[in-house]
C-alpha positions as CSV (number, residue, x, y, z in Angstrom):
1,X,4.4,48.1,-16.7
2,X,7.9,46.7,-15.9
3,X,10.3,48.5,-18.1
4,X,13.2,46.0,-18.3
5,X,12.6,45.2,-22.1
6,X,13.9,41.2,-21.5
7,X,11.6,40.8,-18.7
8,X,8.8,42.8,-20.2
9,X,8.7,40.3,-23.4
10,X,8.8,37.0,-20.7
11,X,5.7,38.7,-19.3
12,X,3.6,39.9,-22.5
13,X,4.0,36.1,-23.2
14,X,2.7,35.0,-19.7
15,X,0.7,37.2,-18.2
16,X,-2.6,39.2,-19.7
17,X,-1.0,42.5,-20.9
18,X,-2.6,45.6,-19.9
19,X,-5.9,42.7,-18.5
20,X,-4.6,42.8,-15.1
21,X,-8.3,44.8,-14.2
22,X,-10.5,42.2,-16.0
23,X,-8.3,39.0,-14.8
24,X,-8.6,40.4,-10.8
25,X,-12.6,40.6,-11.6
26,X,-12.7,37.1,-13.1
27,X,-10.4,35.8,-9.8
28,X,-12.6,38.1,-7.2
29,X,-16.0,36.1,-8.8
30,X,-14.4,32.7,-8.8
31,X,-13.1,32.8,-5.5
32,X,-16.2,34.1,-3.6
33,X,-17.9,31.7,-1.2
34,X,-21.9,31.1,-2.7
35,X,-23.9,28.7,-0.3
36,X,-25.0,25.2,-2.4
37,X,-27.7,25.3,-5.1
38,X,-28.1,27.7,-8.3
39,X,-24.4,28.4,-9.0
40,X,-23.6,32.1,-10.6
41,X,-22.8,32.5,-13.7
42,X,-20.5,35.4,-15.0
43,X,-21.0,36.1,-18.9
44,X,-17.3,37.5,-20.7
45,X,-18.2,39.2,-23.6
46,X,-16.1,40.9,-27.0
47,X,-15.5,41.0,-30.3
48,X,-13.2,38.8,-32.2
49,X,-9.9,37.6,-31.1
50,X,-9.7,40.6,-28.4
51,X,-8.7,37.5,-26.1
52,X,-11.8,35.9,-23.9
53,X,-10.6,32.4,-23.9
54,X,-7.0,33.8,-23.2
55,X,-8.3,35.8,-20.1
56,X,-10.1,32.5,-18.8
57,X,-6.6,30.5,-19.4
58,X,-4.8,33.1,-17.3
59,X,-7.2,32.6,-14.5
60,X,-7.3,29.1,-14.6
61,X,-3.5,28.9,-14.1
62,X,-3.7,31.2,-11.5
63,X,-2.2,29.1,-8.1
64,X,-5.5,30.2,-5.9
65,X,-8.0,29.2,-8.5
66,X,-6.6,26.1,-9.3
67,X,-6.6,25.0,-5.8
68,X,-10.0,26.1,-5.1
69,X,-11.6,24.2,-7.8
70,X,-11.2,20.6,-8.6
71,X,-11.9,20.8,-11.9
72,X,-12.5,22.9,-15.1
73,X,-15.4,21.9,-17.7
74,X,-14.8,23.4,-21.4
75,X,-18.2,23.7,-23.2
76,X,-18.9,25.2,-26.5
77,X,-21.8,25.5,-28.5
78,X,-22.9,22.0,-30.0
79,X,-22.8,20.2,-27.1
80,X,-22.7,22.9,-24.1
81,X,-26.0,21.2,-22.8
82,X,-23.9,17.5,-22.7
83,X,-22.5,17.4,-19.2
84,X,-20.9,14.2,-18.0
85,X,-22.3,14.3,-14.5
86,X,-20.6,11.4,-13.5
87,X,-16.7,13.5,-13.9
88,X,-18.6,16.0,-11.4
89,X,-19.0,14.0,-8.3
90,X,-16.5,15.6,-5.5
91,X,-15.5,19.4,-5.7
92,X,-16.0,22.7,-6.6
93,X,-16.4,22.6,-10.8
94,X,-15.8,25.1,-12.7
95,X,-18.0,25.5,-16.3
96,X,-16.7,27.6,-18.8
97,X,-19.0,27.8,-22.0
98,X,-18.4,29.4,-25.2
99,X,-21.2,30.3,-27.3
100,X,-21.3,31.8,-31.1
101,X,-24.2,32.6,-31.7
102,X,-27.8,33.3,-29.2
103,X,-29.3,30.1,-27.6
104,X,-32.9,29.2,-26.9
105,X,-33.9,29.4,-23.1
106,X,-34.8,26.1,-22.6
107,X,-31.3,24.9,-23.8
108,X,-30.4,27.3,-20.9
109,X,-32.7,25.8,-18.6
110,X,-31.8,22.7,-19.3
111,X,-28.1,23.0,-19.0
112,X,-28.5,25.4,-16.0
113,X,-30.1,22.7,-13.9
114,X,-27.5,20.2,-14.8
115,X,-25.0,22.2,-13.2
116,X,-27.0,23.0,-10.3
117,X,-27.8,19.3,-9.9
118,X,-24.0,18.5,-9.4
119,X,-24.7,19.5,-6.2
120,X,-20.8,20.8,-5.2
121,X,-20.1,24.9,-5.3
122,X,-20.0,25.1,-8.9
123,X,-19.3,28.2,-10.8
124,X,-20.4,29.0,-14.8
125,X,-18.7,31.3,-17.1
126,X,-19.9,32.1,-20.9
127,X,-17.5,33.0,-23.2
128,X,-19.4,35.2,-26.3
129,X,-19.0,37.9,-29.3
130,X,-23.3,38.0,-28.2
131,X,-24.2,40.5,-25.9
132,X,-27.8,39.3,-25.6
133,X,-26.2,36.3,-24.1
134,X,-25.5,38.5,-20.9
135,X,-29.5,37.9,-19.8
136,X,-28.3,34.5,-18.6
137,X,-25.8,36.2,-16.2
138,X,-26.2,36.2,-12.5
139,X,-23.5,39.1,-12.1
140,X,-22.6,42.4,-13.9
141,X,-20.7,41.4,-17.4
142,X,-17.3,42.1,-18.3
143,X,-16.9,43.7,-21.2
144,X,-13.5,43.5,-23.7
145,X,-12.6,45.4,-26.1
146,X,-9.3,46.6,-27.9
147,X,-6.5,47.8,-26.3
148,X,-5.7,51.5,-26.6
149,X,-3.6,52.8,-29.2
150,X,-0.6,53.6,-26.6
151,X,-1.1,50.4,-24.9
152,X,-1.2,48.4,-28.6
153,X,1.6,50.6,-29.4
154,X,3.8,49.1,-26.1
155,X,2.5,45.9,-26.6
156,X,3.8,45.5,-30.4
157,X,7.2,47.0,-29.4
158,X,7.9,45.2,-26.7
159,X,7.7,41.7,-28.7
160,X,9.0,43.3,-31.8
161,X,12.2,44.3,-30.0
162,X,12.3,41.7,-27.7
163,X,15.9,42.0,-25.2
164,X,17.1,45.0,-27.2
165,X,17.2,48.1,-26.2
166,X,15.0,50.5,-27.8
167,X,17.2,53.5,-27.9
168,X,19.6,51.6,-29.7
169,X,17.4,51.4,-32.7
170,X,15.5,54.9,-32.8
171,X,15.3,54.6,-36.8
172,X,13.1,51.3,-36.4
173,X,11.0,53.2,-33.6
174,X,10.1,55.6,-36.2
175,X,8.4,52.4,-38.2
176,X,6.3,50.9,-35.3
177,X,3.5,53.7,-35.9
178,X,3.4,52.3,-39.9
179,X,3.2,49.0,-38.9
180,X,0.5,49.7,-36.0
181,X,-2.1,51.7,-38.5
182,X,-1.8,48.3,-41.1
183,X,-2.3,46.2,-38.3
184,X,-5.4,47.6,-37.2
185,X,-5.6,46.8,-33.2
186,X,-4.8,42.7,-34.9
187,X,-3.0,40.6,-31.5
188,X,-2.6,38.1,-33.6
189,X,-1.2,40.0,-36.6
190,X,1.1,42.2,-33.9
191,X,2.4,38.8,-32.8
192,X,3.3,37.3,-36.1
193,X,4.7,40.6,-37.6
194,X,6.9,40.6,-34.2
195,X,8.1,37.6,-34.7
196,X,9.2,38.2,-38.1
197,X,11.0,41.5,-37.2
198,X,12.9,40.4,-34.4
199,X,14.5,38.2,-36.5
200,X,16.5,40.9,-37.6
201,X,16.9,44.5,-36.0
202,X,18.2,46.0,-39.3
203,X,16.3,49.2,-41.1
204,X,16.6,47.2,-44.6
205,X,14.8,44.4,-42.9
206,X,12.2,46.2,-41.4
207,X,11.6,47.9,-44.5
208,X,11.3,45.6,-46.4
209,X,8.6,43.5,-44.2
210,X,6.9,47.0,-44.0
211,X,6.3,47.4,-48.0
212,X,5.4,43.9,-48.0
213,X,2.7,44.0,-45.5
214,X,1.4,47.6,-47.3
215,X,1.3,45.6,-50.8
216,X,-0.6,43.0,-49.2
217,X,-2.8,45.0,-47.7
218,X,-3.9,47.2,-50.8
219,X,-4.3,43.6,-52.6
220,X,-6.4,42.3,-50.2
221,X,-8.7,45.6,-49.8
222,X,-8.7,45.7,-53.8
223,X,-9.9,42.2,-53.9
224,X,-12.1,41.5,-51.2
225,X,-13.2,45.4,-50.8
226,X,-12.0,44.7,-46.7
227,X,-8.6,45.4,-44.8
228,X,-6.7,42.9,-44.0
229,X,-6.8,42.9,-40.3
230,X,-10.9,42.9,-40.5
231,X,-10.7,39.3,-42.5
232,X,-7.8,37.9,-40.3
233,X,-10.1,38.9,-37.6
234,X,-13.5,37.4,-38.6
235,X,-11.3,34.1,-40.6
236,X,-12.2,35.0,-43.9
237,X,-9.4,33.6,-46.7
238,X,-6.9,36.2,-47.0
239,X,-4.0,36.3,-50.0
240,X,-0.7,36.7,-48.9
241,X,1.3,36.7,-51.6
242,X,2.4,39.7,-51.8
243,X,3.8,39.4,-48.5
244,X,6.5,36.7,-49.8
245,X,9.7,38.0,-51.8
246,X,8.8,38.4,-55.6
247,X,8.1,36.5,-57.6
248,X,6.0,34.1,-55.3
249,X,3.9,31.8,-56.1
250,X,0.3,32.4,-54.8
251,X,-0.1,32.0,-51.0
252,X,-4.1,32.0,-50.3
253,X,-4.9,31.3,-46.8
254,X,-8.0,29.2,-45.8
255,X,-9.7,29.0,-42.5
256,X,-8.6,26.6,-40.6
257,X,-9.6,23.0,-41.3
258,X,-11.9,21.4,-38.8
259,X,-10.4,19.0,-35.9
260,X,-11.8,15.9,-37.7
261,X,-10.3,17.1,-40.9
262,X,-6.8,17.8,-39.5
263,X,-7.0,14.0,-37.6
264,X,-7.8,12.5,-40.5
265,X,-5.5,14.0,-42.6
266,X,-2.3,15.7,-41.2
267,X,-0.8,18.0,-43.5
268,X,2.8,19.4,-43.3
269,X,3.4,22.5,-40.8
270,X,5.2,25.8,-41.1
271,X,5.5,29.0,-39.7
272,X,4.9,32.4,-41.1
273,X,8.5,33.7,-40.3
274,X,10.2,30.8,-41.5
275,X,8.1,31.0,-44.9
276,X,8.8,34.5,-44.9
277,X,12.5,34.7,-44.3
278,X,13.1,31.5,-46.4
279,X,10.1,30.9,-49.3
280,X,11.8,27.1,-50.8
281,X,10.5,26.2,-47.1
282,X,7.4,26.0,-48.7
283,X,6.0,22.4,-48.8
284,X,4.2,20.7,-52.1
285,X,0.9,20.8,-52.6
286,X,-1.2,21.7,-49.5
287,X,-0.5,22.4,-46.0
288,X,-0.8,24.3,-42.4
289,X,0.6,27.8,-41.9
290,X,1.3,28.8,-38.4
291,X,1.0,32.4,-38.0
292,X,1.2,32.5,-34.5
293,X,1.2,30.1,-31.3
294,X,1.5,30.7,-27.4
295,X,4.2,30.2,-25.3
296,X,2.2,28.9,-22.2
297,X,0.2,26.2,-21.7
298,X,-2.3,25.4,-23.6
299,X,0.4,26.1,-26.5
300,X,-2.4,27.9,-29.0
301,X,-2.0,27.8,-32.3
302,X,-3.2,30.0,-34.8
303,X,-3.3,28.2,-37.7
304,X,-4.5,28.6,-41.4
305,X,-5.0,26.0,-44.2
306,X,-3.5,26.8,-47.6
307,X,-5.1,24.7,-50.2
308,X,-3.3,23.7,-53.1
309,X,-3.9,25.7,-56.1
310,X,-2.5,25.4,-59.6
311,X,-4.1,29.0,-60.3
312,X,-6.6,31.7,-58.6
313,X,-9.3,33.3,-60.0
314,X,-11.1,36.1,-57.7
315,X,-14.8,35.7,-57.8
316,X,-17.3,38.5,-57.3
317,X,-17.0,40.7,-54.0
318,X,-20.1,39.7,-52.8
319,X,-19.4,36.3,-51.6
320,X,-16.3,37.2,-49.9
321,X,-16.3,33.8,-47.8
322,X,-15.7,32.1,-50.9
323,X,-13.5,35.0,-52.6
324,X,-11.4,32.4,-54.5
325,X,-11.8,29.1,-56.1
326,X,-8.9,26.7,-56.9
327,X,-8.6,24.9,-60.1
């Protein structure tokens, strides 16, 4: 790990932290010669958000593969078996495919021999939570999974301290354990809380984002009978009201709306530490919270959809997809 804490931040936003094994795998498959004909296929496979597509990125902006392959092919689920054969004429293509859920072996089949028909040196990748989804592979799996607590721990104080120094604040050390058993192994919740504290490397601060986040917590585990970092993880609505300055008005967060939805309709945007810091930020009626977004291309965002609601009313536990309805 480099220990300069400026430079380590520039890297934890672009490179892989602590994936250097897993990326060098992914590069060592890609870059191997394979004669013409069935091209190998190399399933990725973890749970939620521990960062698949984000290890595939990495590689694909890596200089040697870019340069060995002409092109890249992004696939999902609905349409993984729709390949424009026509884009694939001249060099070595590279498929990446992410699937949700298990798919029936004739789909495979199907979209297998469409790649091998492309007839250049074409490499597949699959991109799944499914591990039964690892029978299609022509290699051994790679398997992701959380990061360890000490490397979580380094990860979330390196981007919550940014250039500082760390000895120069040992009182706000002492938090970064608090803040790591609420967040629950969370990138994305590490990233947004980081954000917010950077913003100011003072104990009130930190403080008071810490009892924020705890109140917010408890209310989300008291009404949806789940922690918080499990529904963030899985995009289940989540409340975060308690996580504004009292009082606030209710601040229920939605999964994100489809891509069709958000063309249609663009809705005001703004970003969890600016809502935070300043809450008359907040725009009318509905809109798009930002909780966190990527410094390197492709510029990800992370992105909820707050819906606009004159008043709450919790619904039964069970039906925790649907744990409120606005009125």
């Amino acid at each position: 790990m480099v220990r300069r804490p400026y430079d380590t931040y520039l890297y934890v936003d672009n490179f892989m932290f602590s994936r250097r094994t897993e990326k060098q795998q992914v590069i060592n498959f890609l870059l191997q010669h394979n004669s013409l004909g069935s091209p190998p296929v190399l399933p990725i496979v973890g749970g939620s958000l521990v960062g698949k597509k984000t290890l595939v990125t990495h590689v694909w902006n890596d200089e040697k593969v870019c340069s060995y392959f002409s092109s890249v092919l992004y696939l999902n689920g609905a349409n993984f078996t729709k390949i424009d054969t026509e884009r694939c004429t001249s060099g070595r293509i590279l498929v990446a495919v992410t699937l949700v859920s298990d798919v029936d072996d004739e789909d495979w089949k199907s979209f297998y021999r469409t790649v091998t028909s492309i007839r250049v040196e074409s490499k597949v990748i699959i991109i799944s939570r499914m591990e039964s989804l690892t029978r299609y592979g022509t290699v051994k799996a790679i398997y992701l999974s959380k990061l360890q607590d000490e490397e979580y721990s380094y990860f979330f104080k390196t981007l919550a301290f940014g250039s500082a120094h760390t000895k120069d604040h040992p009182n706000l050390t002492l938090l970064i354990g608090e803040f790591i058993k609420l967040l629950g192994g969370s990138f994305v919740g590490a990233y947004s809380i980081a954000n917010i504290l950077r913003r100011d490397l003072s104990l009130q601060f930190w403080l008071c984002i810490l009892n924020r986040y705890k109140n917010m917590t408890k209310a989300n585990l008291s009404m949806f009978g789940e922690h918080l970092s499990v529904r963030v993880r899985i995009r289940y609505p989540v409340d975060f009201t308690n996580f504004l300055p009292a009082p606030a008005a209710p601040l229920l967060l939605m999964p994100p709306r489809t891509e069709a939805e958000a063309f249609e309709r663009k809705l005001p945007k703004i970003r969890i530490g600016d809502l935070v810091v300043d809450p008359t930020l907040r725009p009318k009626g509905e809109f798009d919270l930002v909780t966190w977004e990527s410094q390197i291309p492709p510029y990800t965002e992370f992105i909820y959809h707050v819906p606009s609601c004159a008043q709450r009313q919790p619904t039964t536990l069970r039906r925790k997809r649907d744990a409120y309805v606005c009125l």
